[in-house]
Each structure stands twice: as C-alpha cells, then as structure tokens.
C-alpha positions as CSV (number, residue, x, y, z in Angstrom):
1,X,95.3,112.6,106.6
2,X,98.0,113.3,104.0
3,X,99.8,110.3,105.6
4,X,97.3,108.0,105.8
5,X,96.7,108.8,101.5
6,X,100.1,108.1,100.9
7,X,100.2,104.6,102.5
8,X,97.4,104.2,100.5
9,X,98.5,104.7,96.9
10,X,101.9,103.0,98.2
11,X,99.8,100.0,99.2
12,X,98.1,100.5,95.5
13,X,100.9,100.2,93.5
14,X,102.4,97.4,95.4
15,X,99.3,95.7,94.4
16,X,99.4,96.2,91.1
17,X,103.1,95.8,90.9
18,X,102.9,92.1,90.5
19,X,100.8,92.4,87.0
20,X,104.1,92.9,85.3
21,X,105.2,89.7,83.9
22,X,109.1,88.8,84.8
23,X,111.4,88.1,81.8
24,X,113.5,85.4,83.3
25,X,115.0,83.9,80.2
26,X,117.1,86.3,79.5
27,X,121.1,86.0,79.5
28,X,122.6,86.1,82.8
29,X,124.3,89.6,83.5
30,X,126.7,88.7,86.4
31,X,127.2,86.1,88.9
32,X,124.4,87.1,91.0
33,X,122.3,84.6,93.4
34,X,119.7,82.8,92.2
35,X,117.4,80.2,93.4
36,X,118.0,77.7,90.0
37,X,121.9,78.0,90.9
38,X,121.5,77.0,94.4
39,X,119.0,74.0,93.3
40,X,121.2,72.4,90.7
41,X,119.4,69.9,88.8
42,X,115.9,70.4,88.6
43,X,114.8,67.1,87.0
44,X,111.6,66.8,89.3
45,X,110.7,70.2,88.2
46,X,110.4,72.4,91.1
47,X,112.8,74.4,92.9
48,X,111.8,74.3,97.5
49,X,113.1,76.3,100.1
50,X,111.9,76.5,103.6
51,X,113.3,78.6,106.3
52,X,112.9,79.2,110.1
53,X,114.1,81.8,112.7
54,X,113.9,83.3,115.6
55,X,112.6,86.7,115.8
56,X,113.3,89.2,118.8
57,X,110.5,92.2,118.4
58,X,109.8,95.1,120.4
59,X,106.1,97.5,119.7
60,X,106.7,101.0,119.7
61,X,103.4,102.6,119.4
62,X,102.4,106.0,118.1
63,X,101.8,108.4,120.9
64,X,102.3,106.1,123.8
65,X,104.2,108.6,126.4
66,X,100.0,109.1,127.4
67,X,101.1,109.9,131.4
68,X,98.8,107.7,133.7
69,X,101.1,108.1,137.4
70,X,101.9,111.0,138.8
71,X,103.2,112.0,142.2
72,X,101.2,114.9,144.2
73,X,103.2,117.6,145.3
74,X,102.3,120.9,147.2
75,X,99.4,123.1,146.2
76,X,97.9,121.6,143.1
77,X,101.5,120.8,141.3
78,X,101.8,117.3,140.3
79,X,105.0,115.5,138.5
80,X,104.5,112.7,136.4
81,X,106.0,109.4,136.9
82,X,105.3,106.7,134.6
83,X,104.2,107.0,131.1
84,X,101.6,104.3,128.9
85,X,104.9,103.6,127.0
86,X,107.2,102.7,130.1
87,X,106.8,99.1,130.2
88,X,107.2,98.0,126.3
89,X,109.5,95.1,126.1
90,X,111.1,92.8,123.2
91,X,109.2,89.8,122.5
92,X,110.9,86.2,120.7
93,X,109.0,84.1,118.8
94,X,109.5,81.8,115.5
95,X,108.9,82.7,111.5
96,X,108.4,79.6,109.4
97,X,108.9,79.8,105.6
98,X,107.9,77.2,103.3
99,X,108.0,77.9,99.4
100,X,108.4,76.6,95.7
101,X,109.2,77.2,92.2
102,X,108.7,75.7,88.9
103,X,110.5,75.6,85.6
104,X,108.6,79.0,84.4
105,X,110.2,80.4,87.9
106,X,106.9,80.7,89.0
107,X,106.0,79.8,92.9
108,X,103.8,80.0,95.9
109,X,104.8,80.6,99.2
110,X,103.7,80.0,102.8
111,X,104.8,81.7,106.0
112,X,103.8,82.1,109.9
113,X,104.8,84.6,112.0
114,X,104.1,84.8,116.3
115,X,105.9,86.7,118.4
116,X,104.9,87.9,122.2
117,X,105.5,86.3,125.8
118,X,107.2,90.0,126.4
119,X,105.3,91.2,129.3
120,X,107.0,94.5,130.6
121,X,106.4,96.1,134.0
122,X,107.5,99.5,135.9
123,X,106.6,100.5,139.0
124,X,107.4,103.7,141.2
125,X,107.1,104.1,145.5
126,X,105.7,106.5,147.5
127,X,104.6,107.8,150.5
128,X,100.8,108.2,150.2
129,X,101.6,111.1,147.8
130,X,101.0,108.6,144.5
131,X,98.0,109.2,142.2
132,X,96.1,107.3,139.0
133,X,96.3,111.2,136.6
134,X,93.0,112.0,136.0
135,X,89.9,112.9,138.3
136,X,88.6,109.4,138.2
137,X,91.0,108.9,141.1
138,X,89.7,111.6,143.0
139,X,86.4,109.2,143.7
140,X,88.9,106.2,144.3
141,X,90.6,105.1,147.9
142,X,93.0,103.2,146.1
143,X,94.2,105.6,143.1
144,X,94.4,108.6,145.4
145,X,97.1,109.2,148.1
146,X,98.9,106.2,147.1
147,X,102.4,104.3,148.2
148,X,103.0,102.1,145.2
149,X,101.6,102.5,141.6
150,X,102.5,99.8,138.8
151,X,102.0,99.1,134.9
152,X,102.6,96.3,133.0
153,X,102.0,95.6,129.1
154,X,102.4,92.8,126.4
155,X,101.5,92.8,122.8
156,X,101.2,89.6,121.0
157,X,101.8,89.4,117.1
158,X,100.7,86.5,114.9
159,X,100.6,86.5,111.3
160,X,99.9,84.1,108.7
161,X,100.4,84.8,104.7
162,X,100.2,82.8,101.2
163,X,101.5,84.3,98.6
164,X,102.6,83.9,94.3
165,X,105.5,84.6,93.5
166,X,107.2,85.4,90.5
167,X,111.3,85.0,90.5
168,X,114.2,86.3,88.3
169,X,118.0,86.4,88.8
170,X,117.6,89.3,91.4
171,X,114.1,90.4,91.7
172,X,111.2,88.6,93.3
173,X,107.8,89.9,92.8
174,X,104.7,89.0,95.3
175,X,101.2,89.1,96.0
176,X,98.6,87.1,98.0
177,X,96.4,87.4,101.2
178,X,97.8,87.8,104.8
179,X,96.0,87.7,108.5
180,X,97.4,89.4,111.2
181,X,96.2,89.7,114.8
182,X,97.2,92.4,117.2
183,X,96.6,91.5,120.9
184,X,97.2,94.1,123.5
185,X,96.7,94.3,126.8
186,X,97.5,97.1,130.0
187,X,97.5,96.7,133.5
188,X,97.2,99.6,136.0
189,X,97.7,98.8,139.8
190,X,97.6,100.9,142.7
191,X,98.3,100.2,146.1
192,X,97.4,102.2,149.4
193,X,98.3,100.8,152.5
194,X,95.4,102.7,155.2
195,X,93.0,100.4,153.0
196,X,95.0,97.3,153.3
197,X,97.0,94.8,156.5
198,X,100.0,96.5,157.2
199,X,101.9,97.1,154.4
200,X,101.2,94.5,152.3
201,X,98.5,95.6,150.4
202,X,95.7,93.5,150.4
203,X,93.6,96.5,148.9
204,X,94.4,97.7,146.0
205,X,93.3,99.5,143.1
206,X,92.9,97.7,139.3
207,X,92.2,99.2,135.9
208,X,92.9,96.8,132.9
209,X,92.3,96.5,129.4
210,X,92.9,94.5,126.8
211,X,92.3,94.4,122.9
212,X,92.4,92.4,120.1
213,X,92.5,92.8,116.2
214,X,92.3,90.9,113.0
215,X,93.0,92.1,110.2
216,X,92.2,90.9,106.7
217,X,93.6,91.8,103.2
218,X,95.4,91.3,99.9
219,X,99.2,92.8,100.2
220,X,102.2,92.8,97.6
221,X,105.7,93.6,97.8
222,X,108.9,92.9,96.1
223,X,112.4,91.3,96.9
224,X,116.5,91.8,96.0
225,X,119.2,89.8,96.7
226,X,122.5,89.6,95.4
227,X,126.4,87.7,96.1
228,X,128.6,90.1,98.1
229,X,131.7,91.5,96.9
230,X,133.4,90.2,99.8
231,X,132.9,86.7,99.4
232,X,131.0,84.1,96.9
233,X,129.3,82.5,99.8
234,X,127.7,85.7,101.2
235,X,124.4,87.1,100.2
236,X,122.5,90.3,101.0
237,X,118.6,91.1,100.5
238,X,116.4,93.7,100.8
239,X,112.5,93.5,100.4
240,X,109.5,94.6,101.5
241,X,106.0,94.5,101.1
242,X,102.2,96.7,101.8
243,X,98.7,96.4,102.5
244,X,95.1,97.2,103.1
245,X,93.4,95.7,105.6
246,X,90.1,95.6,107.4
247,X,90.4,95.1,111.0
248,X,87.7,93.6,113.2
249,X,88.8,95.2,116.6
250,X,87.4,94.7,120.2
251,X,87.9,95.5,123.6
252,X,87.2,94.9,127.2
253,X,88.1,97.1,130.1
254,X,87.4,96.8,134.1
255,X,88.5,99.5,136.6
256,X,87.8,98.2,140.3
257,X,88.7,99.8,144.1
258,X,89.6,97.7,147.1
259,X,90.6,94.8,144.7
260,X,91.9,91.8,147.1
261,X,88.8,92.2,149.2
262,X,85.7,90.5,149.8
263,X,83.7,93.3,148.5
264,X,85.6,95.1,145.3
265,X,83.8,98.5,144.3
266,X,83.8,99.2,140.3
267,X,84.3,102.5,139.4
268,X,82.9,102.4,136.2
269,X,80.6,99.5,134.9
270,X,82.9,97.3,132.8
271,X,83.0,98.1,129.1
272,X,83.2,95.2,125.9
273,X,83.0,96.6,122.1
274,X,83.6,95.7,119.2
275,X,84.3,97.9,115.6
276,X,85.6,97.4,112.1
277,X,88.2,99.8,111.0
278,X,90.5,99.8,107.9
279,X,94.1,99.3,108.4
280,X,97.8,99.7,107.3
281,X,100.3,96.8,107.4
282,X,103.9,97.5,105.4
283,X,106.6,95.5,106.3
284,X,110.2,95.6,105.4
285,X,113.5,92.8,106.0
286,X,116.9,93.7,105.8
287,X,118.9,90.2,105.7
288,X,122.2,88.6,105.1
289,X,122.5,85.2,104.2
290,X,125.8,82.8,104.6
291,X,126.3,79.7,102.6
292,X,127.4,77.2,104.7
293,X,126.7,73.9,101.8
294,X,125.4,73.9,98.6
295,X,121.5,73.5,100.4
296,X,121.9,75.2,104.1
297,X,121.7,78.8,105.0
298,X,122.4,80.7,107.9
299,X,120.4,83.8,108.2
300,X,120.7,86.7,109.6
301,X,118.6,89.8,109.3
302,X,116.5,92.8,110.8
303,X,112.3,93.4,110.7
304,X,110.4,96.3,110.4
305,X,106.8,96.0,110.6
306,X,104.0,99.5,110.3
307,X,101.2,99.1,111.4
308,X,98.2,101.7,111.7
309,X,94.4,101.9,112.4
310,X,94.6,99.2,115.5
311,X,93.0,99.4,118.9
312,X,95.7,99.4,121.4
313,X,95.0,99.1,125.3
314,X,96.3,102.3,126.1
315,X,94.4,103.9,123.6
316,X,91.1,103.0,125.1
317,X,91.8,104.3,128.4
318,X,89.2,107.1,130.0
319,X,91.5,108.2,133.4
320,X,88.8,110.9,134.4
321,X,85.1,110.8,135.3
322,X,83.3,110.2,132.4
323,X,81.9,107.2,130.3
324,X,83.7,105.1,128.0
325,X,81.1,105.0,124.4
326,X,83.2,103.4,121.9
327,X,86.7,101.4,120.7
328,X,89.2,103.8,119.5
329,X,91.2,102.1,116.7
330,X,93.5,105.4,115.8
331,X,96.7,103.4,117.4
332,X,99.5,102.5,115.7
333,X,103.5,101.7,116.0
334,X,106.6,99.7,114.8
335,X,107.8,96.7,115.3
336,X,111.3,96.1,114.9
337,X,114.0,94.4,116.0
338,X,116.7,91.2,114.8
339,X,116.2,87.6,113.6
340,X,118.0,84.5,113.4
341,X,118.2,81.2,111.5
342,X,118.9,79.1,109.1
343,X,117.3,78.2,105.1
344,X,117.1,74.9,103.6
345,X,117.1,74.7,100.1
346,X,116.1,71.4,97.6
C-alpha cells in the first residue's frame, strides 16, 4: 500500500514537472552538449534527431518463484522442481526515435518500442514420480505420477509514446501520452507414458494461459546529458520518466488431460475475462553516446522499465480443485537489460 502511494505522488510530480518553463537563453556555463551545437546552422528553423537501436530485455516479475513441479517422494514429502519464474528469457527487439526542435528549443517527440520473440523453456525427467503441485493433479492421469514435466514462457512488450519537449543546455523536460501492451503467456506440459505409445508420449497433460494488457495514460519525465571529461566526443545521459495508467487486462486459460488424443478431457471448463485496473509504468535509461561526425551517433546504453498492476500468466493460475472467478492484475516486474545503436542528427 505505502508503495503503491509513493509511485503515485512520484508519478504526480513528474506530471507536473513539465509546467516549469525552461530559461534557455541564458549564457552558456561550460562546454556542455547541446542539441543547437550539434545542429550548427539552423536557418530552416528546426533542430531533428532520430535514433534507432536494438534492445535486448529480460521480464523479471514480482513473486514469480510460484512452484508449479514437484517430484513425489516417500510418504507425503514432495520436492519441488521447477518454479513459474524458471523459464524467463531476454528478448531483442528495435526502439525508433524521431524528434524536433525549434528556435524557442521547444519540440515534440515520437518513439516505438517492441521487444519479445524470447520464448524460454525448462523441463525436468522422471520416473513416474513427477507431479503438476496442487490437488488438481490428483483428478488428472497426466499431471500425477509423471516422467517428464515442462514450462515454457514469453512476454511481449510494445510501446508507443508522443511527447513535448522542452530543451536547455543540459536538461530536457517531458510530457505526453504513452500506450503500452503487456502480452504474456505460460505453458505447463506433462507427460506420462502408461497413457501414451511407448515412450513417446502421445498423451499428455496441458494447462496454458495467456494474457494481455493495454495500458493508457499521460506520463512525464526529465533528461541529463553532458560531454565527458575524458574526451570532447563522448557524452553521457541519464533520464527517466513515470506514469499512471489504466489498463484494460484479459485472459484466457485451458487445462486439458490426454492431450494428443482423439478424445482430450478438460479439467476445468476453459476460462476468458476481462478487467480494468490502474497501473504503474516508470522507466529509466542510462546511456553513453560517441560522436563519430558532426551528425552521427553511436549509442550505447542500459533500460529499466517498472511496471505494476498487470495480469501476468502465472498469476492467473488455480493448480488445485477449485474454480477460477476473476483476472488477477496484482503482477508486476522489471525489465532491464542493454541497447545498441546509432543517432542521426540534422
């Protein structure tokens, strides 16, 4: 709770942060970076960048070491064996910057994030002593008295944001709307082979889910960069940014025995909902920028993006015997990781 209010008045002040006008026609104080210095002549009166890079992610979510495999050991002991969390992986995709300024260093500025294709799987052997954790397996053929139990997992991220911006010798000040969606999806399979040919499994056991979220709202944030000490061609910058969201989140879930066969049992009805919930997106960008002419960049730098009050698929599963009533959008997590590319500046 305490949490969730400070992300809030955070989120608050970014917003109104941007209300402050910039005095940028004051005297320079140093030999910092600018946008006008890199420009040169501005005789058509306005000042455009664009930039694009490759960006490697990976989604750690809040509370995802949920166990969902265990193995079955004497008496009623059990060990657990894979974990929601076990089969995150990084995810690549491209960011696409396209921005101006005018003569009153005023600006607008597009940009387009999508990142996913990182599908991640794990999967542990057995000896019939395998088990789906929960009692829902105990009314299963498949999820009981296993030889093979498997996950896999991908989360897609797009985002798409305008924004105004407001520019002096160091600072940059922003505001403007952003969508984000948040696709998720889980995959639990397990294999028994006295239900199946031989060993390979023609009966098996399926339970997937998969979610999606949009989320809506205003954000604002604020930006550094300055020249390096260690050379005049080298820049560093620091920024981030906040928001409040409202998500419109939905899911859809099936968990199925002797899946393969002619006649697959479900062992629940399958489940679609669909909820609106208000979430948190912050994101901050660490980045280091080389002049290689007087107009090209390279660019290196390293993402972190918070985000809170999603529905993730492993959030929305219900491993024992009982019915599934509504979305859960409590989920959460980071994604981080590096990025790579170049600006273009005229």
């Amino acid at each position: 709770m305490l949490a969730t209010a400070c992300r809030s008045v955070v989120a608050l002040v970014l917003v109104i942060l941007p209300t402050v006008t910039v005095n940028a026609d004051h005297p320079a104080r140093d030999s910092s970076f600018t946008f006008e210095q890199f420009a040169g002549n501005r005789s058509h009166g306005l000042f455009r960048y664009g930039s694009a890079e490759s960006v490697f992610l990976k989604f750690d979510p809040f509370g995802g070491d949920q166990p969902v495999a265990e193995q079955l050991l004497a008496g009623a002991d059990t060990q657990t064996l894979l974990r929601a969390d076990d089969a995150n992986s990084n995810s690549v995709g491209p960011r696409i910057t396209l921005g101006w300024i005018d003569l009153d260093n005023r600006g607008w500025e597009l940009s387009y994030l999508g990142v996913g294709g990182g599908r991640g799987s794990r999967s542990v052997d057995g000896d019939g002593n395998l088990a789906m954790v929960g009692t829902l397996a105990l009314n299963s053929s498949d999820f009981f008295n296993s030889d093979r139990i498997a996950i896999d997992a991908e989360t897609r991220l797009y985002s798409f944001e305008i924004n105004r911006t407001w520019n002096d010798e160091r600072w940059s000040l922003l505001a403007g709307f952003r969508y984000v969606r948040v696709e998720d999806s889980f995959r639990l399979l397990s294999f028994e082979s006295d239900t199946g040919i031989g060993s390979d499994f023609t009966s098996f056991g399926d339970y997937s889910v998969e979610t999606d979220n949009d989320l809506f709202g205003l954000q604002s944030g604020i930006r550094h960069k300055r020249r390096s000490r260690l050379s005049e061609r080298l820049f560093f910058g620091l920024g981030g940014k906040a928001g409040i969201y409202g998500n419109s989140a939905s899911q859809s879930q099936s968990i199925i025995d002797f899946g393969g066969t002619d006649q697959p049992f479900p062992l629940r009805p399958p489940f679609r909902d669909h909820r609106g919930q208000v979430a948190f997106v912050g994101e901050t960008n660490l980045t280091a920028d080389l002049a290689l002419t007087s107009n090209l960049e390279l660019r290196v730098g390293y993402n972190l993006i918070w985000m809170d009050g999603l529905a993730l698929a492993p959030g929305q599963l219900e491993l024992d015997d009982a019915p599934i009533t509504a979305t859960s959008t409590t989920g959460g997590g980071l994604f981080h990781g590096a990025s790579v590319g170049f600006t273009f500046k005229w």
